[in-house]
ModelCIF file with pLDDT and N, C-alpha, C, O atoms, coordinates in Angstrom:
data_MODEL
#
_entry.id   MODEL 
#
_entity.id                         1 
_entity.type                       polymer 
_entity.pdbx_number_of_molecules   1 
#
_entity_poly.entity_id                      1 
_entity_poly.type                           'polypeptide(L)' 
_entity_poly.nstd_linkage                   no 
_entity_poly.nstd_monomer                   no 
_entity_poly.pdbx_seq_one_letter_code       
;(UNK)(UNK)(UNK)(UNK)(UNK)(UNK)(UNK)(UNK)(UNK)(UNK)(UNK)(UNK)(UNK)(UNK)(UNK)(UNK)
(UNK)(UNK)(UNK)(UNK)(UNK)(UNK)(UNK)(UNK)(UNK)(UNK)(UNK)(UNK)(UNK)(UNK)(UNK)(UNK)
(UNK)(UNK)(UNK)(UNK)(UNK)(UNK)(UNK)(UNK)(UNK)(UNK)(UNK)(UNK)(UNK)(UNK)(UNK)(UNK)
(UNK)(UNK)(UNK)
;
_entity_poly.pdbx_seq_one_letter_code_can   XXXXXXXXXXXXXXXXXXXXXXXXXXXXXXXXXXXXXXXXXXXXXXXXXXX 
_entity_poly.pdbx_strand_id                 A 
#
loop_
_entity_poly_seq.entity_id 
_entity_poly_seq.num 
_entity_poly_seq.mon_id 
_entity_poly_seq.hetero 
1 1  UNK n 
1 2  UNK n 
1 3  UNK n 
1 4  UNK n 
1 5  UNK n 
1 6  UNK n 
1 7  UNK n 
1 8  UNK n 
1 9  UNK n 
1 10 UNK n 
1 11 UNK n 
1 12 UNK n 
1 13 UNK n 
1 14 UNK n 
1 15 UNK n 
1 16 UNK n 
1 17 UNK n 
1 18 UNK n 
1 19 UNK n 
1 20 UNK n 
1 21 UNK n 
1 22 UNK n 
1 23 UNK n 
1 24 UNK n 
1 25 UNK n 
1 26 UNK n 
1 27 UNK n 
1 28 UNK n 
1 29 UNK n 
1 30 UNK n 
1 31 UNK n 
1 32 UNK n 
1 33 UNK n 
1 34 UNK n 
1 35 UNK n 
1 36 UNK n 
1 37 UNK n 
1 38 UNK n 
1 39 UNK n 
1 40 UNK n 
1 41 UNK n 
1 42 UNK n 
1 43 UNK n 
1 44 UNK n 
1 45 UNK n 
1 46 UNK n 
1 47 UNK n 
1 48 UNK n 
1 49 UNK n 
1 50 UNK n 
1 51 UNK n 
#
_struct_asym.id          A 
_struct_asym.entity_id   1 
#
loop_
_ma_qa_metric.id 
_ma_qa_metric.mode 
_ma_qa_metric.name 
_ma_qa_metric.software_group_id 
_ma_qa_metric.type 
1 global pLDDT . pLDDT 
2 local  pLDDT . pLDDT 
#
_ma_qa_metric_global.metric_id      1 
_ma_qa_metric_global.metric_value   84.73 
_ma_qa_metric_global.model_id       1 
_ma_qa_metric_global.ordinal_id     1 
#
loop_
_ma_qa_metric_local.label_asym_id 
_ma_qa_metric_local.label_comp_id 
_ma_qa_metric_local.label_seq_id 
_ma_qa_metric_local.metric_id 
_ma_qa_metric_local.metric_value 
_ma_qa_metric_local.model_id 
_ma_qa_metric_local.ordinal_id 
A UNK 1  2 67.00 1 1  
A UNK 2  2 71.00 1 2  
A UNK 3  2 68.00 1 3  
A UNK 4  2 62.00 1 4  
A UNK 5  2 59.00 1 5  
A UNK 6  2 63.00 1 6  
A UNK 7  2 62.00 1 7  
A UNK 8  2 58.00 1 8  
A UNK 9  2 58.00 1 9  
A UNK 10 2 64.00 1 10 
A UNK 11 2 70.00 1 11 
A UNK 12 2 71.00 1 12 
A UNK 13 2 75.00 1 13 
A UNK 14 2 73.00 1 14 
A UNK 15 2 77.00 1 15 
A UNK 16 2 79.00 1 16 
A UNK 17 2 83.00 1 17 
A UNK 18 2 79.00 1 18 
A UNK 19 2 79.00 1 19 
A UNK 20 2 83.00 1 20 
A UNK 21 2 89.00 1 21 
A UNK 22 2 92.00 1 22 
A UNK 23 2 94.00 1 23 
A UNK 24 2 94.00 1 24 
A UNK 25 2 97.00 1 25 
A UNK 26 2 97.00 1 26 
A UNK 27 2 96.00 1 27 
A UNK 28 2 97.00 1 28 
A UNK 29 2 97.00 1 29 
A UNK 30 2 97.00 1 30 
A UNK 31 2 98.00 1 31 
A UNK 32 2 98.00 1 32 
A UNK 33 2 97.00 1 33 
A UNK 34 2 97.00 1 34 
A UNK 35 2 97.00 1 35 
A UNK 36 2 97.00 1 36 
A UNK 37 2 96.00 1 37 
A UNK 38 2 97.00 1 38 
A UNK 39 2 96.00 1 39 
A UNK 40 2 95.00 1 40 
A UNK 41 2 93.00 1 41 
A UNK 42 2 90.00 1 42 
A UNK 43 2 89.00 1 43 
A UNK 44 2 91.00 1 44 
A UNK 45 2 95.00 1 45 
A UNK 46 2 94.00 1 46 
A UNK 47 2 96.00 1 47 
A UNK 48 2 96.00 1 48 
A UNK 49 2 94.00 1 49 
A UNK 50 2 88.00 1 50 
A UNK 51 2 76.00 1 51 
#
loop_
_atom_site.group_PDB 
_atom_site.id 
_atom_site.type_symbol 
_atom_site.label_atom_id 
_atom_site.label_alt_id 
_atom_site.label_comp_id 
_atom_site.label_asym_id 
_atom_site.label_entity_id 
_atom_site.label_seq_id 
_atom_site.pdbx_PDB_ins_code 
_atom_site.Cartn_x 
_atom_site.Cartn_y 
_atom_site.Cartn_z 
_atom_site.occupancy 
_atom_site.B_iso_or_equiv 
_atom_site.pdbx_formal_charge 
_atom_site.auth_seq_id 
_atom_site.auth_comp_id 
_atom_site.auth_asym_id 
_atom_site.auth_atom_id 
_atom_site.pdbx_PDB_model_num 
ATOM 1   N N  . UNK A 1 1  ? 24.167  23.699  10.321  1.00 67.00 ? 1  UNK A N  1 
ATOM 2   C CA . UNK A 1 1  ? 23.011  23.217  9.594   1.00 67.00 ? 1  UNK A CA 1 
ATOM 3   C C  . UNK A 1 1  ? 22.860  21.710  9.847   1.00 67.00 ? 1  UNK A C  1 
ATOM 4   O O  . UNK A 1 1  ? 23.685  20.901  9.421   1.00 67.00 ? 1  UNK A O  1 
ATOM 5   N N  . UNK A 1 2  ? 21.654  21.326  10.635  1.00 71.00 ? 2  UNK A N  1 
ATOM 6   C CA . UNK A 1 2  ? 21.272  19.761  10.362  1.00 71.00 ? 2  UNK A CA 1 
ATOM 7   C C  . UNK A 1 2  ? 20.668  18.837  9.241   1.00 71.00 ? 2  UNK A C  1 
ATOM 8   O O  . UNK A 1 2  ? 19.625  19.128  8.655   1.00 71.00 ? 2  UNK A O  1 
ATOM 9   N N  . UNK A 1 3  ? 21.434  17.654  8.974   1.00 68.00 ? 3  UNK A N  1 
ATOM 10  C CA . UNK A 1 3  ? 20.946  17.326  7.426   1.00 68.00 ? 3  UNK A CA 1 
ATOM 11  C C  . UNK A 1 3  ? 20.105  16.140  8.242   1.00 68.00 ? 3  UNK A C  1 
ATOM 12  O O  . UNK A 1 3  ? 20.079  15.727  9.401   1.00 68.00 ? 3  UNK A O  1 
ATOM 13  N N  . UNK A 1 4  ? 19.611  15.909  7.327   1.00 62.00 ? 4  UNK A N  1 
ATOM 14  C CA . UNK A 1 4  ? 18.229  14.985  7.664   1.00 62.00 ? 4  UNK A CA 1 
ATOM 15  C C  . UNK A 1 4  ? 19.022  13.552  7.760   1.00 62.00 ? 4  UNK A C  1 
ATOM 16  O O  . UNK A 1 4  ? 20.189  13.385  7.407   1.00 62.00 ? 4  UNK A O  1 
ATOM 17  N N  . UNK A 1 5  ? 18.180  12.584  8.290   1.00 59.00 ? 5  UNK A N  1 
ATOM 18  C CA . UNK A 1 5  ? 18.853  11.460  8.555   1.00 59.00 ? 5  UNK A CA 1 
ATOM 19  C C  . UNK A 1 5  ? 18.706  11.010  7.045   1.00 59.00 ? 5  UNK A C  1 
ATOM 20  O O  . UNK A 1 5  ? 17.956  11.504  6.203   1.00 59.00 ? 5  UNK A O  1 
ATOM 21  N N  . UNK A 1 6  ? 19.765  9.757   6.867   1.00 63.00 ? 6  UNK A N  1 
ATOM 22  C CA . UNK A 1 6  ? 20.269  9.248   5.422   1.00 63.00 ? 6  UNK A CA 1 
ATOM 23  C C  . UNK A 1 6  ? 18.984  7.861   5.103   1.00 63.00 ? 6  UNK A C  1 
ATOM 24  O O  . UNK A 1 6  ? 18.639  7.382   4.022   1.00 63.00 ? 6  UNK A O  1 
ATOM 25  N N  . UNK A 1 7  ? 18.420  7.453   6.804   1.00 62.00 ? 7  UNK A N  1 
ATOM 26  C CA . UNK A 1 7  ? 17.033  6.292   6.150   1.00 62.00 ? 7  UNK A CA 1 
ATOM 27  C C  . UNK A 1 7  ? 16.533  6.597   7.332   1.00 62.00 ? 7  UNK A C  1 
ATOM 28  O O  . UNK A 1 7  ? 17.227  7.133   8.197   1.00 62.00 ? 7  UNK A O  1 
ATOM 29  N N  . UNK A 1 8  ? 15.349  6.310   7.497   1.00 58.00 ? 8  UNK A N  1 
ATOM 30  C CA . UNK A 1 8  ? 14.155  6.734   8.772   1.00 58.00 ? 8  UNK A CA 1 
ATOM 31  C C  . UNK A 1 8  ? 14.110  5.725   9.442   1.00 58.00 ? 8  UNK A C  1 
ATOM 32  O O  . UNK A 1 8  ? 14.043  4.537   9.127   1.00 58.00 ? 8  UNK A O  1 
ATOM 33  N N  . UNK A 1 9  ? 14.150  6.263   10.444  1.00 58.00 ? 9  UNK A N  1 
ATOM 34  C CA . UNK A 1 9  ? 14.446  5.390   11.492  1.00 58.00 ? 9  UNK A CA 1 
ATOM 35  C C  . UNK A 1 9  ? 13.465  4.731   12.303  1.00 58.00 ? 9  UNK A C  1 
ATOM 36  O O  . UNK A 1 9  ? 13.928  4.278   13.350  1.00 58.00 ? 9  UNK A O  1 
ATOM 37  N N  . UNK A 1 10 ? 11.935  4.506   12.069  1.00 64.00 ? 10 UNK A N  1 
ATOM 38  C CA . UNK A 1 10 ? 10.981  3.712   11.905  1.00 64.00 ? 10 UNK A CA 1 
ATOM 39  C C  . UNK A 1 10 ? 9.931   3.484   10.930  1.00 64.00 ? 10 UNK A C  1 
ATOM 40  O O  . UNK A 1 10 ? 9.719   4.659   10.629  1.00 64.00 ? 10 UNK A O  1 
ATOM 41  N N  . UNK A 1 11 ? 9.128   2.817   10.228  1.00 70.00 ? 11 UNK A N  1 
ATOM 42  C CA . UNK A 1 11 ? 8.403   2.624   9.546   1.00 70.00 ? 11 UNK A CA 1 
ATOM 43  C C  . UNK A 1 11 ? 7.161   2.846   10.005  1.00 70.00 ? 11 UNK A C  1 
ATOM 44  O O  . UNK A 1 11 ? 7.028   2.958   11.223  1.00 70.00 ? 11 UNK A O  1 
ATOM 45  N N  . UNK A 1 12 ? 5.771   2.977   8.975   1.00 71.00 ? 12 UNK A N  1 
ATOM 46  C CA . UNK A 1 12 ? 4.740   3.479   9.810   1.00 71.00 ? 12 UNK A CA 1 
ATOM 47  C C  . UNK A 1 12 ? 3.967   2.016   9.578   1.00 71.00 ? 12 UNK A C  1 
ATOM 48  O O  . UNK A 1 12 ? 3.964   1.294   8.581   1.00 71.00 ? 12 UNK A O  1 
ATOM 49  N N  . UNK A 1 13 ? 3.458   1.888   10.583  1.00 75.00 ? 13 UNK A N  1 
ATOM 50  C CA . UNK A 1 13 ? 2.439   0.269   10.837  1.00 75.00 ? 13 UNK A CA 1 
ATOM 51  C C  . UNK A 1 13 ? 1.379   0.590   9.917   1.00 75.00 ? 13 UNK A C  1 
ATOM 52  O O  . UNK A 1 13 ? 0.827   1.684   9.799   1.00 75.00 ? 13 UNK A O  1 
ATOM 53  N N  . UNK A 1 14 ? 1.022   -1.029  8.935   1.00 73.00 ? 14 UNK A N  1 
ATOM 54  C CA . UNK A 1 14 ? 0.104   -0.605  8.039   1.00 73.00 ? 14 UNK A CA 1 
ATOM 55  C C  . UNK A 1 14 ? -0.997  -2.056  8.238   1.00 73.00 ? 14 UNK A C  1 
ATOM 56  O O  . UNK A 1 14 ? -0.801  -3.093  8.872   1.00 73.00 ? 14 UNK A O  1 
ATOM 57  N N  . UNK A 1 15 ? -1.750  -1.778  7.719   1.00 77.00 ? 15 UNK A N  1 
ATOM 58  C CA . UNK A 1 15 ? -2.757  -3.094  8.133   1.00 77.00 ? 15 UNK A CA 1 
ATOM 59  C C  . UNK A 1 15 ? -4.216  -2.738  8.602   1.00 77.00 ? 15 UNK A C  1 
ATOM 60  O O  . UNK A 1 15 ? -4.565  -1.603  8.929   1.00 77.00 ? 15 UNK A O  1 
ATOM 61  N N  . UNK A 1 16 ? -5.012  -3.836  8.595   1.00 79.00 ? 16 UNK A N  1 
ATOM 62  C CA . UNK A 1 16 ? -6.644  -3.396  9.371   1.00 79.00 ? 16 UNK A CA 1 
ATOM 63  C C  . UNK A 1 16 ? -6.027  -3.164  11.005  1.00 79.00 ? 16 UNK A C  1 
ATOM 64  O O  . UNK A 1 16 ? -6.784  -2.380  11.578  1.00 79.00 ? 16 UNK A O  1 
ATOM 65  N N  . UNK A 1 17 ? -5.207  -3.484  11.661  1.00 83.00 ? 17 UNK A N  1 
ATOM 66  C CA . UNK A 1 17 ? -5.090  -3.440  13.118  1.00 83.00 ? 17 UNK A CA 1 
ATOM 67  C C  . UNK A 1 17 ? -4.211  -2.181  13.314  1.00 83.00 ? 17 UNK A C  1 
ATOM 68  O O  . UNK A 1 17 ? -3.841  -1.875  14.447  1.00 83.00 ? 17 UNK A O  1 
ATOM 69  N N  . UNK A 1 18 ? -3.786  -1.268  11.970  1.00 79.00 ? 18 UNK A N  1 
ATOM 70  C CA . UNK A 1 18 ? -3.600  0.037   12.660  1.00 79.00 ? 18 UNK A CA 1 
ATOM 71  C C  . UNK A 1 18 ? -4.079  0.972   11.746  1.00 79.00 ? 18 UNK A C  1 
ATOM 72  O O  . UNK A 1 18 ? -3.512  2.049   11.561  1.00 79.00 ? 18 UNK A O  1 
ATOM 73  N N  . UNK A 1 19 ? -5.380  0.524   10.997  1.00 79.00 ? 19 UNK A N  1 
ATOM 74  C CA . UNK A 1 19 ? -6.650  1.759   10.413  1.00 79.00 ? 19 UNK A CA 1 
ATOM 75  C C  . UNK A 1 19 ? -6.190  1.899   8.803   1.00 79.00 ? 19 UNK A C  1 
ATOM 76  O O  . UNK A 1 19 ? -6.627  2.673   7.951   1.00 79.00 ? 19 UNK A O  1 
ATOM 77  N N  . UNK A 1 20 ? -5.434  1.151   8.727   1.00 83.00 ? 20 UNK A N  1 
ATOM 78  C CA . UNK A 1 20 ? -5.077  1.043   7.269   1.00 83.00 ? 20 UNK A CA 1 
ATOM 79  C C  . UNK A 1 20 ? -4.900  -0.231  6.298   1.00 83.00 ? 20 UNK A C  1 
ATOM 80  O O  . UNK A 1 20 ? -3.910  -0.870  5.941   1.00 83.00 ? 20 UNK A O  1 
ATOM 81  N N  . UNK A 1 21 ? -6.184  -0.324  6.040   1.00 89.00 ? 21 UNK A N  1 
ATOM 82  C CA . UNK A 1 21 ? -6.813  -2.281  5.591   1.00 89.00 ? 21 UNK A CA 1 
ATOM 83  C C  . UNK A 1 21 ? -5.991  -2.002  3.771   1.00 89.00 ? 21 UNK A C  1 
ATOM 84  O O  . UNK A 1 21 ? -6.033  -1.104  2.929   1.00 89.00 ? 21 UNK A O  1 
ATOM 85  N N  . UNK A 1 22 ? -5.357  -3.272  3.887   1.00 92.00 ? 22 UNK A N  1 
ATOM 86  C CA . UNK A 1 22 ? -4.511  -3.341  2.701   1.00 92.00 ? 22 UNK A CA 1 
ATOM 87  C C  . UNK A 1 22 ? -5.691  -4.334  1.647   1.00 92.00 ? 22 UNK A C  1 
ATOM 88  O O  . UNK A 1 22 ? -6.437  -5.231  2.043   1.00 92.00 ? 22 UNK A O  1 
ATOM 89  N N  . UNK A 1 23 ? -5.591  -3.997  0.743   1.00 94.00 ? 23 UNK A N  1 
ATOM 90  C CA . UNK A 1 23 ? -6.649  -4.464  -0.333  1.00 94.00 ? 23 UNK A CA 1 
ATOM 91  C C  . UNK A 1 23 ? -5.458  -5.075  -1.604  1.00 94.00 ? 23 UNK A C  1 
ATOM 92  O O  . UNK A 1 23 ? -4.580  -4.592  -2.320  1.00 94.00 ? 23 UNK A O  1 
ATOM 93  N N  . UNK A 1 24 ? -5.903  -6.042  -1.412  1.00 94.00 ? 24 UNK A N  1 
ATOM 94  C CA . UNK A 1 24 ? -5.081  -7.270  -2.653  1.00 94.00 ? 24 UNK A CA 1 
ATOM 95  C C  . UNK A 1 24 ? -5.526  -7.674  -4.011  1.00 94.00 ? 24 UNK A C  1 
ATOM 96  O O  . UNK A 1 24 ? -6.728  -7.831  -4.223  1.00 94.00 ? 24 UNK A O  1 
ATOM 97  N N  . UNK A 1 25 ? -4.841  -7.814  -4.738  1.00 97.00 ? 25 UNK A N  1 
ATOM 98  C CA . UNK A 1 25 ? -5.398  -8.550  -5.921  1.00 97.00 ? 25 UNK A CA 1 
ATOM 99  C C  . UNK A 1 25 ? -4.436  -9.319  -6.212  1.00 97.00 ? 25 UNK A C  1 
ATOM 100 O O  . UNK A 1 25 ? -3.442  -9.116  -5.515  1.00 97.00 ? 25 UNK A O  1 
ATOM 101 N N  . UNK A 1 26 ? -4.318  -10.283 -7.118  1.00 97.00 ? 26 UNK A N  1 
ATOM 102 C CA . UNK A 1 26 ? -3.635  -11.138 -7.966  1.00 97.00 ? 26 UNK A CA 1 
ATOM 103 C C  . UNK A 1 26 ? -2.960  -10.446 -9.331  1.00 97.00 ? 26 UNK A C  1 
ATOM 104 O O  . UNK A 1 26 ? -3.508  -9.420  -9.734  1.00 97.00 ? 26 UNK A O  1 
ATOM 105 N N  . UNK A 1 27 ? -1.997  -10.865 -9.939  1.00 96.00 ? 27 UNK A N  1 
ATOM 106 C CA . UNK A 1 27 ? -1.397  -9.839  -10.854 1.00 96.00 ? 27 UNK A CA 1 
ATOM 107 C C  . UNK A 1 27 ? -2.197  -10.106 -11.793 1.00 96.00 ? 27 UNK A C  1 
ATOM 108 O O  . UNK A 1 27 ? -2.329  -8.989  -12.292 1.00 96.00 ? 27 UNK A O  1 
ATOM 109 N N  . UNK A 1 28 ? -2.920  -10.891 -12.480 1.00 97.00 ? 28 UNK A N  1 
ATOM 110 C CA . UNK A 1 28 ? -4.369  -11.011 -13.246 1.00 97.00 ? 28 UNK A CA 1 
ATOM 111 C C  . UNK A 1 28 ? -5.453  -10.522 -12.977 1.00 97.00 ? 28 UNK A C  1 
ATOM 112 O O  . UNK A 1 28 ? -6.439  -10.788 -13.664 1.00 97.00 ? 28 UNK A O  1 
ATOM 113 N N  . UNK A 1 29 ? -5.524  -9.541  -11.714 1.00 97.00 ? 29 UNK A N  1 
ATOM 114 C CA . UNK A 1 29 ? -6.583  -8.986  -11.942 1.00 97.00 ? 29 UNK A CA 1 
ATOM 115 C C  . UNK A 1 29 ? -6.345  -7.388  -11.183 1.00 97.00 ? 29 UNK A C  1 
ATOM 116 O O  . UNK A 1 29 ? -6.875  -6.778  -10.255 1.00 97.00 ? 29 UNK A O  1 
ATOM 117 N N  . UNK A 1 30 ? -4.908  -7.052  -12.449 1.00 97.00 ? 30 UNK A N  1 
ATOM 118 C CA . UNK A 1 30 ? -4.585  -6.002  -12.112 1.00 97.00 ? 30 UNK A CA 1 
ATOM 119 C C  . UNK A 1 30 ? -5.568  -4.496  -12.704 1.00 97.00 ? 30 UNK A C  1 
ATOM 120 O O  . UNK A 1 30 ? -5.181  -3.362  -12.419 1.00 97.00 ? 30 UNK A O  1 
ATOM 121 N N  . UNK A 1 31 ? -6.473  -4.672  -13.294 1.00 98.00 ? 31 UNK A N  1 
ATOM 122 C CA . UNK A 1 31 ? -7.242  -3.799  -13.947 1.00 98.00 ? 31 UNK A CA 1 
ATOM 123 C C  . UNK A 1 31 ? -7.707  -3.614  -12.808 1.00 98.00 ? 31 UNK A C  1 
ATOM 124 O O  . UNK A 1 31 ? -7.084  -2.752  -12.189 1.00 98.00 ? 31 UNK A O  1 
ATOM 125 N N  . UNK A 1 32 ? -8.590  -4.088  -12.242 1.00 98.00 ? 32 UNK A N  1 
ATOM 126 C CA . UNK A 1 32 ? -9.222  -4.359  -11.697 1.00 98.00 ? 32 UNK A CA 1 
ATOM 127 C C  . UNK A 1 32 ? -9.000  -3.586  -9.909  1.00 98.00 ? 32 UNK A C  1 
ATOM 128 O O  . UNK A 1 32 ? -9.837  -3.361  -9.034  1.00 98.00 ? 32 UNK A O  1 
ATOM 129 N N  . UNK A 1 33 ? -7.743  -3.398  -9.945  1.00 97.00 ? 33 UNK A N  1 
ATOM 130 C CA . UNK A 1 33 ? -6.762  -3.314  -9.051  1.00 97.00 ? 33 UNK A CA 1 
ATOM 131 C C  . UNK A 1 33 ? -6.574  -1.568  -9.005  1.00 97.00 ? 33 UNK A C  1 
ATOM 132 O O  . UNK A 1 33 ? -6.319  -0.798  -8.079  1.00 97.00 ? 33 UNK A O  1 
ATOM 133 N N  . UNK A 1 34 ? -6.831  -1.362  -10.477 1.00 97.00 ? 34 UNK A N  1 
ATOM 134 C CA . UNK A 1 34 ? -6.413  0.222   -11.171 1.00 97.00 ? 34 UNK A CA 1 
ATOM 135 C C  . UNK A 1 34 ? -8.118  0.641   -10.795 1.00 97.00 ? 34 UNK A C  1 
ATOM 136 O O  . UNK A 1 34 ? -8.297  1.700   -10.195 1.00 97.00 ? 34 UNK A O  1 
ATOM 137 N N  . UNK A 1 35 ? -8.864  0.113   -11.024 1.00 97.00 ? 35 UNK A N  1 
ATOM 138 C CA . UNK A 1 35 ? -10.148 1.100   -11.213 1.00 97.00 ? 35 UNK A CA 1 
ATOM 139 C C  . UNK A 1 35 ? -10.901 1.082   -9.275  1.00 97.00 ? 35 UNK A C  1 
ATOM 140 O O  . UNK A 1 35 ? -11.849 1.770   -8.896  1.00 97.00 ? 35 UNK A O  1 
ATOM 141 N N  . UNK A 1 36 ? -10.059 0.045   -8.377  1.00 97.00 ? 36 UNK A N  1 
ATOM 142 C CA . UNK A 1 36 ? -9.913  0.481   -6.874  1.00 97.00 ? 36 UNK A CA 1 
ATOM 143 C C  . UNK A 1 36 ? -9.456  1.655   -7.059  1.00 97.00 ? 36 UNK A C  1 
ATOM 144 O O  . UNK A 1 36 ? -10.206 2.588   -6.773  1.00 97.00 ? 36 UNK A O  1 
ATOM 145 N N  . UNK A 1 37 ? -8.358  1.893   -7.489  1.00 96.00 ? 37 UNK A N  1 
ATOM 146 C CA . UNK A 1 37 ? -7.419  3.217   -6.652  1.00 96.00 ? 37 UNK A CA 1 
ATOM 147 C C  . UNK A 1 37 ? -8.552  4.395   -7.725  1.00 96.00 ? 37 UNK A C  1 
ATOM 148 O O  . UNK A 1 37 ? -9.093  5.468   -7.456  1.00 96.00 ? 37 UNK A O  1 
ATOM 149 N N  . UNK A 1 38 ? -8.539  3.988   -8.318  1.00 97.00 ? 38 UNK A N  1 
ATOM 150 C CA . UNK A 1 38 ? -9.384  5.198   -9.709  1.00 97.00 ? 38 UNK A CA 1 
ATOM 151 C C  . UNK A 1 38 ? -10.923 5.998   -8.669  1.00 97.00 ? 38 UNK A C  1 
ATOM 152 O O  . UNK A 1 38 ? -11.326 7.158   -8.591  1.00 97.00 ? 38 UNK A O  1 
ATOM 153 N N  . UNK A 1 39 ? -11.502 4.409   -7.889  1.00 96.00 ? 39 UNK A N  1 
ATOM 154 C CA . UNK A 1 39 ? -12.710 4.865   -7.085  1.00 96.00 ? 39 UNK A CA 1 
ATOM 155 C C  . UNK A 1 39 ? -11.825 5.303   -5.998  1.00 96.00 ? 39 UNK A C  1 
ATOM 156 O O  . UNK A 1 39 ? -12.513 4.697   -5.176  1.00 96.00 ? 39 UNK A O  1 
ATOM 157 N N  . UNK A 1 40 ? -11.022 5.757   -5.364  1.00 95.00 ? 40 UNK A N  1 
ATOM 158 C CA . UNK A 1 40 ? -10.609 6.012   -4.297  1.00 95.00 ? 40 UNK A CA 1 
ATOM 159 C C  . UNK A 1 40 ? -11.058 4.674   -3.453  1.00 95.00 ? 40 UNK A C  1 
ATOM 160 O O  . UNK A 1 40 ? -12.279 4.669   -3.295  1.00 95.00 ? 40 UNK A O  1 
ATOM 161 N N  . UNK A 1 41 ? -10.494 3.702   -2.953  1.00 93.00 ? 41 UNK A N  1 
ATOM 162 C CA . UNK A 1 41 ? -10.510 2.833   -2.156  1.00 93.00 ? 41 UNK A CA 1 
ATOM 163 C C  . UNK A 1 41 ? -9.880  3.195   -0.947  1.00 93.00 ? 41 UNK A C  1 
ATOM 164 O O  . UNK A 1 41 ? -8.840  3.828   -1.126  1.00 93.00 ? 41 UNK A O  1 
ATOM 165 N N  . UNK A 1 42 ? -10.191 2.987   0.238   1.00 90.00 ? 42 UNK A N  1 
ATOM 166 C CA . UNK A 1 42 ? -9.830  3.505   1.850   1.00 90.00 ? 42 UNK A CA 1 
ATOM 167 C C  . UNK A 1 42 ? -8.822  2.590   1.588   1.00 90.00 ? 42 UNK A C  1 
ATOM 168 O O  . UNK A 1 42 ? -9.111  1.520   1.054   1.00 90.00 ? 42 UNK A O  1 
ATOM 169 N N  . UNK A 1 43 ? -7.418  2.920   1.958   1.00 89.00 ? 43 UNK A N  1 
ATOM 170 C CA . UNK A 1 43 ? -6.175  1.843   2.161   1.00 89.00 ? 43 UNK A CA 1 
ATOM 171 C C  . UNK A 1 43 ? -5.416  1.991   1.197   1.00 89.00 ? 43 UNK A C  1 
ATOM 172 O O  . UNK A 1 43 ? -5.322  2.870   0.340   1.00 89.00 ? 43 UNK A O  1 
ATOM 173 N N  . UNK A 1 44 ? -4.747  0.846   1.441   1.00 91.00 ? 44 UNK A N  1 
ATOM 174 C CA . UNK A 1 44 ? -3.434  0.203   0.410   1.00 91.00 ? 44 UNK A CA 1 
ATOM 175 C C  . UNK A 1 44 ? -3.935  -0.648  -0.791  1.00 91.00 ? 44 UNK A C  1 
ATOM 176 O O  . UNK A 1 44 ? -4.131  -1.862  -0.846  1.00 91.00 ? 44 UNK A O  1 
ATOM 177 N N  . UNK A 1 45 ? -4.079  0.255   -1.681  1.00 95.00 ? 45 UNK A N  1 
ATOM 178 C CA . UNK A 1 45 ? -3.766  -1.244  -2.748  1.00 95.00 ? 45 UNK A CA 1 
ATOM 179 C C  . UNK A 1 45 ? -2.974  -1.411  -3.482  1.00 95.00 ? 45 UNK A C  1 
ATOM 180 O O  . UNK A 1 45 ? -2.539  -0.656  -4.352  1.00 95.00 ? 45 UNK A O  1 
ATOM 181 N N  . UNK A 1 46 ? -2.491  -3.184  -3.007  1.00 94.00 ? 46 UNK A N  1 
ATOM 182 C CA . UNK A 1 46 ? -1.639  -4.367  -3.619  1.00 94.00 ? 46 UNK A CA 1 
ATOM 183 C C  . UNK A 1 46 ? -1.771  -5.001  -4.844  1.00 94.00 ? 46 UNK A C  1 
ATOM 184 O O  . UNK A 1 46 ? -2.820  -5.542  -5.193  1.00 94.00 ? 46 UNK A O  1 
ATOM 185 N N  . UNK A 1 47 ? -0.698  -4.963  -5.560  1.00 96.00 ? 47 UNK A N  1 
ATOM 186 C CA . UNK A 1 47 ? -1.034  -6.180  -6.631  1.00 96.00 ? 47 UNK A CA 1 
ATOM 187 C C  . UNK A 1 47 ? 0.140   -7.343  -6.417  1.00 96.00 ? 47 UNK A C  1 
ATOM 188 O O  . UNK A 1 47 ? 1.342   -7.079  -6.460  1.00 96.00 ? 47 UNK A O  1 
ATOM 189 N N  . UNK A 1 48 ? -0.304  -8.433  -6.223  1.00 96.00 ? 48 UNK A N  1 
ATOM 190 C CA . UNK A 1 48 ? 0.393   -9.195  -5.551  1.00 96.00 ? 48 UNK A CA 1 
ATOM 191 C C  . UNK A 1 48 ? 1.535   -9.391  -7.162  1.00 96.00 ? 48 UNK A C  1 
ATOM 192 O O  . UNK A 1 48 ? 1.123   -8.924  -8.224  1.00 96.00 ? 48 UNK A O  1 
ATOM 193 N N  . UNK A 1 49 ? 2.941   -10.126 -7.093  1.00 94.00 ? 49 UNK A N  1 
ATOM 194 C CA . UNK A 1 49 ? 3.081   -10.392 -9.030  1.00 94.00 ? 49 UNK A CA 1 
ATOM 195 C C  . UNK A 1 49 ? 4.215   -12.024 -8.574  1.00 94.00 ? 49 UNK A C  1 
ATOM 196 O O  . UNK A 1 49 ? 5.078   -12.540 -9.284  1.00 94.00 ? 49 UNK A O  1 
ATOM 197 N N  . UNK A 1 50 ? 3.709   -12.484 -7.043  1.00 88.00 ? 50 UNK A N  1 
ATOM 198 C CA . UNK A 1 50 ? 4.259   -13.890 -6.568  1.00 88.00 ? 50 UNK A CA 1 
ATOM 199 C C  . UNK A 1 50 ? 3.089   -14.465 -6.267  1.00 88.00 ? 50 UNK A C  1 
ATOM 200 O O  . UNK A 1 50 ? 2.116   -13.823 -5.874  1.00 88.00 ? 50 UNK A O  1 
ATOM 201 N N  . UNK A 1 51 ? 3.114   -16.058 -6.478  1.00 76.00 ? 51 UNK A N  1 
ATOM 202 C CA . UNK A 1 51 ? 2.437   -16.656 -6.226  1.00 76.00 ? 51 UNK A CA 1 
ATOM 203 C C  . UNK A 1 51 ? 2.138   -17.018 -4.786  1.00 76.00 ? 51 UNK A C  1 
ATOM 204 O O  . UNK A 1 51 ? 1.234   -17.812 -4.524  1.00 76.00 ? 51 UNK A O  1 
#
């Protein structure tokens, strides 16, 4: 029996330059942040919580 590897052994490229545009907010305008993902927003969304 083969067990699966213990961590993956590449990551998947994320960003506008490989079709997956990351969408940001500030941790103050984390509502804001919630009602993106709520509309379905194309991508990643971030809430940044560093300056």
């Amino acid at each position: 029996m083969r067990r699966p590897p213990t961590r993956p052994s590449a990551t998947l490229p994320v960003g506008e330059e490989h079709g997956l545009p990351l969408i940001r907010f500030p941790l103050d305008r984390t509502a804001d942040a919630h009602r993106a993902v709520e509309s379905r927003a194309v991508g990643k969304v971030l809430v940044d919580v560093a300056p």
